[in-house]
N, C-alpha and C positions, 0 to 999 in steps of 0.2 A: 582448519583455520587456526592460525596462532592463538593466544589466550594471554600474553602476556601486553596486553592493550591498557591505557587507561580505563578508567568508570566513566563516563561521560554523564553528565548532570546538565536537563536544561528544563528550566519548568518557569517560566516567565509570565506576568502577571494573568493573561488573557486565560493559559489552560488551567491557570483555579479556577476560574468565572467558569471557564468550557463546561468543567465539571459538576460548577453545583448550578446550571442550567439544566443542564442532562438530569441532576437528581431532583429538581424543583417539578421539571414537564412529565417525568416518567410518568405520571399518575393521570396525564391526558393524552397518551398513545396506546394504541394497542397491540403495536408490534415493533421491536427494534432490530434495523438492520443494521447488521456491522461489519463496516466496509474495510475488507482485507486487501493488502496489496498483493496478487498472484507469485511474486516472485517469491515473498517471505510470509506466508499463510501467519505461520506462527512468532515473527519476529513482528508484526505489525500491529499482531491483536494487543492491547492495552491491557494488561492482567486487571485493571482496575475496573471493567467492562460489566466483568463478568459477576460481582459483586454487588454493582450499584444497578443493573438491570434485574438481578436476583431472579423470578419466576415467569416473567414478564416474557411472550415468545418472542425468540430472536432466530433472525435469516442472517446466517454467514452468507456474503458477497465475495468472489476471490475479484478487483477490477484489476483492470490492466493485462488480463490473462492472454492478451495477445505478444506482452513481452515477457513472458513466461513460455518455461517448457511444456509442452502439452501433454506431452507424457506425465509430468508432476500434476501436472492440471487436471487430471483425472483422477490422480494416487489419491492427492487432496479430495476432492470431493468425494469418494469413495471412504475414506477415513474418515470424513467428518459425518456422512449416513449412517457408514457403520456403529458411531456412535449415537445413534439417533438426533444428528440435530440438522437442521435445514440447510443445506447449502446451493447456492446457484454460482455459475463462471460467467463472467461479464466484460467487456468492452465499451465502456462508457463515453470513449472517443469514436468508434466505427460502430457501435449501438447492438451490437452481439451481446444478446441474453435477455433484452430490457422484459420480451412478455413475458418470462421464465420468472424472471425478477417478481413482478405485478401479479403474476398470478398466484404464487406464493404468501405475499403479502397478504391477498385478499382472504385465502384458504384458512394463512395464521390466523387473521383479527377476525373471522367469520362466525368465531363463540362470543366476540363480543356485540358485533354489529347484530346479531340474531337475535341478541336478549331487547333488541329496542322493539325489534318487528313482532318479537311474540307478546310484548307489553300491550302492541299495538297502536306504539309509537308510531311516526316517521322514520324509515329507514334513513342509517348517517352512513356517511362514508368511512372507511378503514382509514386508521386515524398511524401514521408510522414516523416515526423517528431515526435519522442515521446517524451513528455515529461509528467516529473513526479515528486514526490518527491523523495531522498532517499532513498533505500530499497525497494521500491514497486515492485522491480524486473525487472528493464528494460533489464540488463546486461540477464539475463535466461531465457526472452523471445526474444530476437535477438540469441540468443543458438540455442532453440529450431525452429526458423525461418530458421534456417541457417543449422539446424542437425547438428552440430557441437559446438567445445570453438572456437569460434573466437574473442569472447567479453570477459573481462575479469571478474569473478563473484566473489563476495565475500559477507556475510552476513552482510555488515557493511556500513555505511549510506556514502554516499559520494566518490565509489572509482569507477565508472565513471566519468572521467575527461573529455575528449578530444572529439572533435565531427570527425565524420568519415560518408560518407557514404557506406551504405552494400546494396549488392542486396538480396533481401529477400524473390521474388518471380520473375517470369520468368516477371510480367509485375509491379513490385513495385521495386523501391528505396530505401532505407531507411535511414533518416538522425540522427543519434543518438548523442545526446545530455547530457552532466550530468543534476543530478538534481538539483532541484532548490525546497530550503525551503526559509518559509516567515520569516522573522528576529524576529517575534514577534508577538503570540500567542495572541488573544485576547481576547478567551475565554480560560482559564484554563484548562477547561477540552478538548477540542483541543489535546492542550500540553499534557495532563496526557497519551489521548489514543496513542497519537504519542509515546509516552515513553513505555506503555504498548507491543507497535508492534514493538520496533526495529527500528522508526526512525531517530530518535535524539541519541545523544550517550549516554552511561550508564553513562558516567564521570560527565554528568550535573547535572545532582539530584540523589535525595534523593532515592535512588533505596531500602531500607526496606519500606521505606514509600509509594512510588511507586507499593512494589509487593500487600504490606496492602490492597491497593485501589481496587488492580485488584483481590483480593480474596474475598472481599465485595463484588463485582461485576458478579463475578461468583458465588458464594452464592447463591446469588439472582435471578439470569437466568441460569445458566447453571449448578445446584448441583451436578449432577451426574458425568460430567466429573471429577471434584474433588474426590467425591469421588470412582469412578472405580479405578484412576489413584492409589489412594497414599492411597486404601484399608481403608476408612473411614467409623468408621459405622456409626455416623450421624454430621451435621457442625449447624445443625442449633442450632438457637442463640448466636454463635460462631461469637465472635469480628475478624477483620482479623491479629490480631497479634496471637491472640489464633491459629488460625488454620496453623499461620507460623510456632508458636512453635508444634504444633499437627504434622504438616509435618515433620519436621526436627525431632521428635521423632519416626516418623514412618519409617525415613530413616534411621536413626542410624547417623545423624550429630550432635554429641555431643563432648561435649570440657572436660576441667578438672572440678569434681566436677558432672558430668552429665548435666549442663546447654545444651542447645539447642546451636549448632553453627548457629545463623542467618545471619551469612554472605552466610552460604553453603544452605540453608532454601532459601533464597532471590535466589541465581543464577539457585538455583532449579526451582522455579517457573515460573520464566523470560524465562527461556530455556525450560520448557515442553510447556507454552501458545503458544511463539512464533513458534513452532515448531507442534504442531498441537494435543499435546499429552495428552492435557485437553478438546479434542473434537473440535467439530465445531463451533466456536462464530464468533456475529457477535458486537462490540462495539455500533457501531452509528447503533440503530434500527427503524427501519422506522416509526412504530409507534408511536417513538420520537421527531420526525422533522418534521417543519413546513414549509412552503413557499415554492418557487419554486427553481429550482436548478440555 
């Protein structure tokens, strides 16, 4: 993927609060789950996570992992074992993983909740925290925890606000948290895949130039979804503005004169990836990344 991208900067008043929420509760949870987005395990985790939860046990979530590769979808959890740390694959919309999820939970916080019953306390429930970035889908999977809207959902980065806690299961807690992005990107491409999935807002960049990236990109790994989608007989050698303009031809978004409408080209694109309808990708692929998590 290119590299010659801007920096993208967007850190807007609420994810300071996000943050120093996350760091005020940390000391009344016992477990924190951090909710990755499947398609960019590693473009989605918040480097600033891993800092402020410090020793505190934490559950990698991949959601979404039904618009992801399943193939990646295993690489990943296998990578993240490998390294000794908890991870479970989730669908927070079709409810794939949830006891996987809870049961984990229960296992992490189960050295804390034990020290009440060997006091001879009252046993308390497993007390957990998520955090995540924007859009990763915290609000859909407290839905689906809950079988119910109690949390309020919307496709768009930033509208959990408020922290609350929910009972989530007969022996879990749940502390719900907004999200929290880092103010500044500092690999480019970061930034690009965060823009490619809907985390950051469209209003920041360059979104023809944005969908260009991500149609090179599918190109390259995933051709076929392309073409099934938008009835293509072949893309290759195919620039990604060509194929912006190919699409918006195949759609019939043309303006005066027969020109291609690439405004309608552009929200095309953004709206089939993000929504799963150019197939199952997975951006940040395993085979790509190096070191440990």
């Amino acid at each position: 993927m290119e590299k010659d991208l801007p920096e993208l900067q967007w850190f807007p008043g609420h994810m300071k609060r996000a943050r120093d929420i996350v760091e005020r509760n940390l000391n009344r949870v016992d477990v924190v789950v951090e909710l990755l987005d499947a398609r960019i395990p590693m473009s989605s985790a918040n480097p600033l996570i891993k800092s402020i939860v410090k020793d505190k046990p934490r559950l990698l979530a991949l959601n979404k992992s039904d618009l992801a590769d399943p193939n990646q979808n295993r690489a990943w959890i296998e990578k993240f074992r490998g390294e000794n740390l908890r991870a479970v694959e989730i669908d927070s919309v079709h409810g794939k993983g949830m006891r996987e999820l809870i049961r984990n939970i229960e296992e992490l916080a189960r050295p804390a909740t034990d020290k009440f019953s060997k006091a001879g306390a009252k046993p308390r429930s497993a007390r957990v925290m998520i955090v995540g970035i924007p859009n990763v889908g915290k609000s859909s999977l407290i839905n689906r925890l809950l079988g119910k809207s109690r949390a309020k959902t919307e496709n768009r980065p930033g509208v959990t606000r408020d922290e609350q806690w929910i009972k989530i299961a007969k022996q879990v807690d749940l502390l719900d948290t907004p999200g929290i992005l880092w103010a500044k990107f500092e690999d480019p491409e970061v930034g690009l895949k965060l823009a490619f999935t809907g985390a950051i807002r469209d209003d920041i960049y360059d979104k023809e130039r944005v969908s260009i990236l991500l149609l090179e990109f599918l190109s390259r790994n995933y051709p076929a979804g392309l073409i099934d989608r938008y009835k293509l007989e072949s893309i290759e050698n195919l620039s990604g503005f060509e194929m912006l303009e190919l699409i918006g031809r195949k759609r019939g978004f043309l303006i005066k004169g027969g020109n291609v409408d690439l405004e309608k080209s552009v929200r095309s694109v953004l709206v089939e990836f993000r929504s799963g309808n150019l197939g199952r990708v997975t951006l940040d692929r395993i085979e790509k990344i190096e070191g440990d998590w």
